[in-house]
N, C-alpha and C positions, 0 to 999 in steps of 0.2 A: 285809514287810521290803524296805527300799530296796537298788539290789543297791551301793552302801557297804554295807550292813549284812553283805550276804553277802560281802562281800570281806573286811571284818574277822573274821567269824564264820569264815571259812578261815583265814584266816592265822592265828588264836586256836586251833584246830585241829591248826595245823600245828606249836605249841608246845606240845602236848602229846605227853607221852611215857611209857611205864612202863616203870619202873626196869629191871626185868630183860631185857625185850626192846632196851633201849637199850646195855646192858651186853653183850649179844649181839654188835650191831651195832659197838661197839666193840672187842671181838674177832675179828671179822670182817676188819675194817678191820688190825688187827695181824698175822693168818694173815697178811694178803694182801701187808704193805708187807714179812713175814720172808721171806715165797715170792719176793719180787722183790731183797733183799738176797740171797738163796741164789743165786738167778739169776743176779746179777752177777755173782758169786764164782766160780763156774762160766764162767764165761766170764773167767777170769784161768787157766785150766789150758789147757795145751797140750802140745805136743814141748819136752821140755826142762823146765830150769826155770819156775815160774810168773811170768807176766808181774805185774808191782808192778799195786798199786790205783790206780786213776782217782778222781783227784779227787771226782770226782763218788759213786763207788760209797764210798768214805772219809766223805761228808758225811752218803750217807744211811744209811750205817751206823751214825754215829754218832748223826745225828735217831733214828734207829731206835731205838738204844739209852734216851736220853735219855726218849724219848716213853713207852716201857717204863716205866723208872723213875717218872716223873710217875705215870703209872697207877697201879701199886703204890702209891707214896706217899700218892695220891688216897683208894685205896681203903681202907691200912691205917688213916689219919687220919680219914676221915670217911664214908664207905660202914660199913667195919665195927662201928664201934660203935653206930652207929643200929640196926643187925640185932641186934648181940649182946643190944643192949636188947631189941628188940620182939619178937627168935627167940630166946630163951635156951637152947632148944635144940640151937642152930648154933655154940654155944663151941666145940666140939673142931672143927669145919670149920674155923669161922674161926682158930682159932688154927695149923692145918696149913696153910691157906694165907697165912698172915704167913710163918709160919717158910719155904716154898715163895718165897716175895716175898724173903727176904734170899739162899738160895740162887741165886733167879735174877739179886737184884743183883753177887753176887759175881762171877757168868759174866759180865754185865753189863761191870762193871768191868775184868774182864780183857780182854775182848773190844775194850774201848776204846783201852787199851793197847795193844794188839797193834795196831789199825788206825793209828793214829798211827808205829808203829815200820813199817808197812807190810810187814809178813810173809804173803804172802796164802794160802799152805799153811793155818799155824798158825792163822791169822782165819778160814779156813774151816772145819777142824777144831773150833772152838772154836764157831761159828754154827751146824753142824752138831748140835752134842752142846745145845747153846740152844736150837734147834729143838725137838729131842726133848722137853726139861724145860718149855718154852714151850708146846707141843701139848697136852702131858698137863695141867697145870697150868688151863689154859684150859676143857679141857671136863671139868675135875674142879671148876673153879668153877660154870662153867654148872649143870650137875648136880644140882648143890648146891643155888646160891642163885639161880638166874631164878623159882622157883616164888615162893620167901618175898616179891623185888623184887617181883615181881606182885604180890602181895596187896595192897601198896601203894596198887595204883589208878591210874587217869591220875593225873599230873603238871604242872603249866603249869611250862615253864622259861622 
């Protein structure tokens, strides 16, 4: 092989992925961006009342959110019924974590709300209790369904 050959042969490599360990890695990626939303939040508490949101910590709350959403959406539309096909076994997971997915749209939506009206008590009470529902939710999907994603097999995306 010419090393073109090996350099495509990488990079062809490097487009492959299986479903469920990718699906990890984007959960990962969500812990990490909610740990640093929490973070900021935390740093709006002081002596006295709490100090208002920073622009900043406002946009990525809301990326945060939004990005959530996507997710969900991605997965309830087109993730889960390829499984429900090919796992028919996995109906009652999947269907508790849709119903899971609207709950946490709802926290979602308030959450939104709240950042916009800039109450940063109330937005972190409310991140706070998301977190928790967020957590569990995550590694009850993982649990679940990285085994079935594997069986899949590499991927080229």
């Amino acid at each position: 092989m010419t090393d073109t050959a090996d350099e495509d042969a990488r990079r062809d490599d490097d487009r492959t992925v299986v479903l469920g360990d990718q699906l990890v890695k984007i959960h990962d990626m969500l812990r990490g961006e909610l740990a640093s939303v929490r973070e900021g939040l935390d740093s709006t508490r002081g002596p006295g009342e709490p100090r208002p949101l920073e622009e900043q910590l406002r946009k990525k709350c809301l990326s945060f959110c939004e990005f959530l959403h996507g997710h969900h959406t991605a997965e309830d539309e087109h993730l889960f019924p390829g499984l429900a096909e090919s796992h028919p076994h996995l109906a009652p997971v999947l269907e508790r974590l849709s119903r899971e997915h609207s709950v946490i749209s709802r926290s979602l939506d308030r959450i939104q709300e709240l950042v916009t009206s800039g109450d940063p008590a109330t937005v972190r009470e409310d991140v706070e209790r998301l977190a928790a529902e967020v957590e569990a939710h995550l590694d009850y999907e993982e649990a679940q369904l990285v085994e079935a994603l594997n069986s899949y097999g590499p991927m080229q995306v």
